[in-house]
C-alpha positions, -999 to +999 in steps of 0.1 A: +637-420-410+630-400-380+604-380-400+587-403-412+582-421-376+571-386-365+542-381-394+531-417-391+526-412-347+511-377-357+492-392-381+479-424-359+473-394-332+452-378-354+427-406-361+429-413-326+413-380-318+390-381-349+376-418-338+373-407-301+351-374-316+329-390-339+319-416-308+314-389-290+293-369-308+270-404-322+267-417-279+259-382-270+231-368-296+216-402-294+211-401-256+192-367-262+164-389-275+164-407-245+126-408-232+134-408-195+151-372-203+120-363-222+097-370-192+088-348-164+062-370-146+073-393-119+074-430-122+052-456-105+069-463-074+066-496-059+066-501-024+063-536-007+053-521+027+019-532+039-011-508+040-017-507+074+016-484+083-011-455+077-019-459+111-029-424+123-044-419+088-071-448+091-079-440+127-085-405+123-106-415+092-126-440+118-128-410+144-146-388+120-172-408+106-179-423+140-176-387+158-215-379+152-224-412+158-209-413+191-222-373+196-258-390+191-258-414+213-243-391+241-275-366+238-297-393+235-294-404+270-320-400+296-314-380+326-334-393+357-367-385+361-368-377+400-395-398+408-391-420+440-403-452+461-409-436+494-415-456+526-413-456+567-421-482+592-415-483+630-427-497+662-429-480+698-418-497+727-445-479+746-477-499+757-502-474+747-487-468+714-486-489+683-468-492+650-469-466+624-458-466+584-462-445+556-451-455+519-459-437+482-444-421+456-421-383+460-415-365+422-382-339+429-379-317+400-345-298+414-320-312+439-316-348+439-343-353+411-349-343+379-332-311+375-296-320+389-299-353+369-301-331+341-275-311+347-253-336+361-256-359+330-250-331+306-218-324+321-209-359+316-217-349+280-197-321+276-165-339+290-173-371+266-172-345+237-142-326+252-124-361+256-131-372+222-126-338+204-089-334+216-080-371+212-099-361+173-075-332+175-042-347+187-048-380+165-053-355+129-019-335+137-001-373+141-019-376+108-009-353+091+030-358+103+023-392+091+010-376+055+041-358+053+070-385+060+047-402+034+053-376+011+092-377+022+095-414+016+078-411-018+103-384-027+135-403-008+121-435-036+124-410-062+154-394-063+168-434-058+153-439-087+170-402-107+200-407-090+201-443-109+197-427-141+220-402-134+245-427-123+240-441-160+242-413-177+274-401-162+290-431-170+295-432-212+306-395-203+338-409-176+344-433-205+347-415-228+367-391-205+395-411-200+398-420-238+405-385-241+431-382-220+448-411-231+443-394-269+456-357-252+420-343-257+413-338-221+437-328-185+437-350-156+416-322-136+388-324-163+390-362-154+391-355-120+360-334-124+337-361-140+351-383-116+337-366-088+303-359-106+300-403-109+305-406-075+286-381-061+260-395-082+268-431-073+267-428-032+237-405-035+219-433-055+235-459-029+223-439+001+186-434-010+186-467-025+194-488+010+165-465+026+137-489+041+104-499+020+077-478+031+042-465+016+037-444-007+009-427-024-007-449-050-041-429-056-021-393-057-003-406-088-023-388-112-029-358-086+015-354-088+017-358-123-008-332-127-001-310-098+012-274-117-028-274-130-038-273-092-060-246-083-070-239-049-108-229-042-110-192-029-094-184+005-125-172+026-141-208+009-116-226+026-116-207+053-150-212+064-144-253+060-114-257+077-134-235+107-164-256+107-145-285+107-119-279+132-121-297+162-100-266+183-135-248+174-155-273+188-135-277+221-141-239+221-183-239+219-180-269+244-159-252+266-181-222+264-210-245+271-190-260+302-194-220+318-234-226+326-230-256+343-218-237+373-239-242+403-269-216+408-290-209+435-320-235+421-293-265+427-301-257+463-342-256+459-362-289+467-395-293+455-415-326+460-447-339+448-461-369+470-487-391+472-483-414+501-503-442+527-499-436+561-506-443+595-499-431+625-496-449+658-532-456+668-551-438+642-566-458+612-544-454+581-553-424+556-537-413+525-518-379+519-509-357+494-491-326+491-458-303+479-429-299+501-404-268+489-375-254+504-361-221+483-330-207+493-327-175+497-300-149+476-294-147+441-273-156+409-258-120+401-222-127+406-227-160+387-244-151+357-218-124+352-189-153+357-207-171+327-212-141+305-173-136+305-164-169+300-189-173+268-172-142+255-140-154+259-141-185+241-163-166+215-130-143+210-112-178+211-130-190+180-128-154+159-087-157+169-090-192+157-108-183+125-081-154+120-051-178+125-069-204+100-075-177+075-039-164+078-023-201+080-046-209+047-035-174+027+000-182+035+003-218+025-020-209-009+007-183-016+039-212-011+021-234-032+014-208-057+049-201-057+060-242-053+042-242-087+060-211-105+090-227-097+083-259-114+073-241-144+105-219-145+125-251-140+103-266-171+109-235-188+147-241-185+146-279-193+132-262-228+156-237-232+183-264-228+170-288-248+168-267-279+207-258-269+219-296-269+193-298-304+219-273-316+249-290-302+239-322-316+234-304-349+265-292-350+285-321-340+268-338-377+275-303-395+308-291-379+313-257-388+354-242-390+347-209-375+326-227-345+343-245-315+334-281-312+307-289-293+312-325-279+319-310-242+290-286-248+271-319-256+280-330-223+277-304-202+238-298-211+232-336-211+244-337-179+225-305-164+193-321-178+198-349-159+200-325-131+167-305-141+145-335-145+158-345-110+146-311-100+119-307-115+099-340-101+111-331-069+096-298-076+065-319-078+065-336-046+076-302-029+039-290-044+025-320-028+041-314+005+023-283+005-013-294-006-010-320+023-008-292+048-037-271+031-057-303+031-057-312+069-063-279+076-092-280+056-106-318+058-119-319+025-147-352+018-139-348-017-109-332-040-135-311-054-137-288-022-102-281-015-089-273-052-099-281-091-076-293-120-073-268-149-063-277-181-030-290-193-013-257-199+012-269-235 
């Protein structure tokens, strides 16, 4: 009687194991044909937040495409032209002397006329430049940290979304788990250890899920999806844009400019042109014409030299400038350049695995005696590409994060001069 108690529970045991196998191996194989495993481009991601958050983004835009505008305007003001209303009147309290008067017009072409109107309102130039170039300058670096939280948020939306897969795709696996150990297929520590796998996954997910709405990148959806085809124009290309369009460059030629404005002996000369209508006490009224000049006296040696070191330093300025661009360029080329290898390693590997769990699958429909089964092995890669696709589109976004950079260095008016798309490498 005993026996036969003990073959029917072995027996019951047995089919146990057997039904809890062939679940396994029909829920596991068929989640390998899952498309979200498949892809390796990252989803739409909505975003409720309004457009306007770009803040720094728009108003830098604004700044540059008003900059020459506003540049014109400046240089096309009038300095004053030094030409003056002249007049005199008085009256003597002497009986044998009348009033006098003179009046006219008096041209000064240096001090007080034309010549320090000049110079006066192009210094008033060059600090409206200055002004607007560093407030240019200081509003595109708060543009592009604004670029890059963008790119953060975008990738914090993401891996909410991967998280939530992984979340469900840990799940059938913990089931199925803990019908194993109830069927003595599986220990309490390899329960333990899927256990902690669901909810890592599940307070990761939970974490980046609660994150606040923010903007993301619409029009770069194609650009991400597409982004191990970048290739960057030449170095010395982008080089010579981002230098042009630097506004640290410009501060540097107005700077230099601000050197001749120092005072020189000729802000001290006077020359006047008049034409005036006079009279003089008792004598008829005449009219008068003439030149009045008054020249000091020394020279502009110790000035001119001043000047001439000044406009070589800021020329050295700009080739350090050019230097640290070109250097800053080369070295964020070569991280994107190796942001990309990366990816394609990590693509390489999603391949590699995939064939394996093709294999595993295969095997789990043709069993094979002298093989081990292959239901955890199922598992294990199902799980790890899960993990690699998760990777992989954050790969992406890491890519991204470093065209961002390149690109405000740069200031590119179209895609086409900061890098082109090559062909779909299969």
């Amino acid at each position: 009687m005993r026996t036969t108690v003990a073959i029917a529970a072995a027996t019951a045991l047995a089919a146990n194991a057997q039904q809890v196998k062939l679940r396994l191996a029909n829920s596991l194989c068929t989640s390998m044909t899952n498309q979200a495993l498949a892809s390796q481009l990252v989803p739409p991601l909505s975003s409720s937040a309004a457009a306007g958050s770009m803040v720094n983004s728009d108003l830098a835009q604004r700044m540059e495409e008003q900059r020459q505008g506003f540049f014109s305007r400046l240089d096309g003001l009038v300095p004053f032209n030094g030409l003056y209303a002249v007049g005199q009147a008085d009256q003597s309290f002497q009986e044998n002397f009348g009033a006098r008067y003179s009046f006219g017009l008096e041209w000064e072409l240096y001090k007080e006329g034309r010549g320090e109107s000049r110079r006066a309102l192009e210094r008033q130039r060059l600090e409206n430049k200055t002004q607007y170039l560093q407030v240019l300058r200081d509003t595109e670096q708060r543009q592009l940290q604004e670029q890059l939280l963008a790119v953060e948020q975008m990738r914090t939306k993401l891996l909410a979304v991967l998280y939530q897969r992984e979340v469900e795709a840990v799940r059938p696996v913990l089931e199925r788990r803990q019908q194993e150990l109830a069927a003595g297929r599986a220990t309490k520590f390899e329960l333990a250890e899927i256990q902690f796998k669901a909810e890592r996954a599940a307070l990761r997910a939970q974490h980046y899920g609660s994150t606040p709405d923010v903007l993301v990148y619409p029009q770069a959806q194609e650009l991400i999806n597409r982004i191990e085809d970048v290739q960057l124009r030449p170095t010395p290309e982008l080089t010579d844009l981002a230098f042009e369009r630097s506004p640290e460059v410009q501060l540097q030629t107005l700077l230099a400019d601000r050197a001749a404005l120092l005072p020189t002996m000729r802000d001290e000369t006077t020359v006047r042109f008049y034409l005036e209508r006079n009279k003089d006490f008792d004598r008829a009224s005449f009219n008068a014409a003439g030149v009045r000049v008054r020249i000091p006296i020394g020279n502009d040696r110790a000035r001119d030299a001043v000047v001439e070191s000044s406009r070589e330093l800021y020329d050295q300025q700009k080739e350090s400038l050019r230097a640290a661009l070109s250097q800053r360029i080369a070295m964020l080329t070569e991280r994107l350049r190796l942001k990309q290898n990366d990816m394609r390693l990590l693509q390489a590997e999603n391949r590699m695995i995939r064939q394996k769990a093709e294999l595993a699958c295969y095997r789990l429909d043709h069993p094979v005696t002298s093989l081990p089964d292959s239901d955890r092995e199922v598992e294990e890669l199902t799980l790890r590409l899960v993990g690699l696709q998760r990777e992989i589109l954050s790969a992406r976004l890491d890519v991204l994060e470093v065209l961002t950079q390149i690109s405000a260095l740069v200031k590119p008016r179209e895609p086409q001069e900061l890098y082109s798309l090559a062909d779909p490498q299969r």
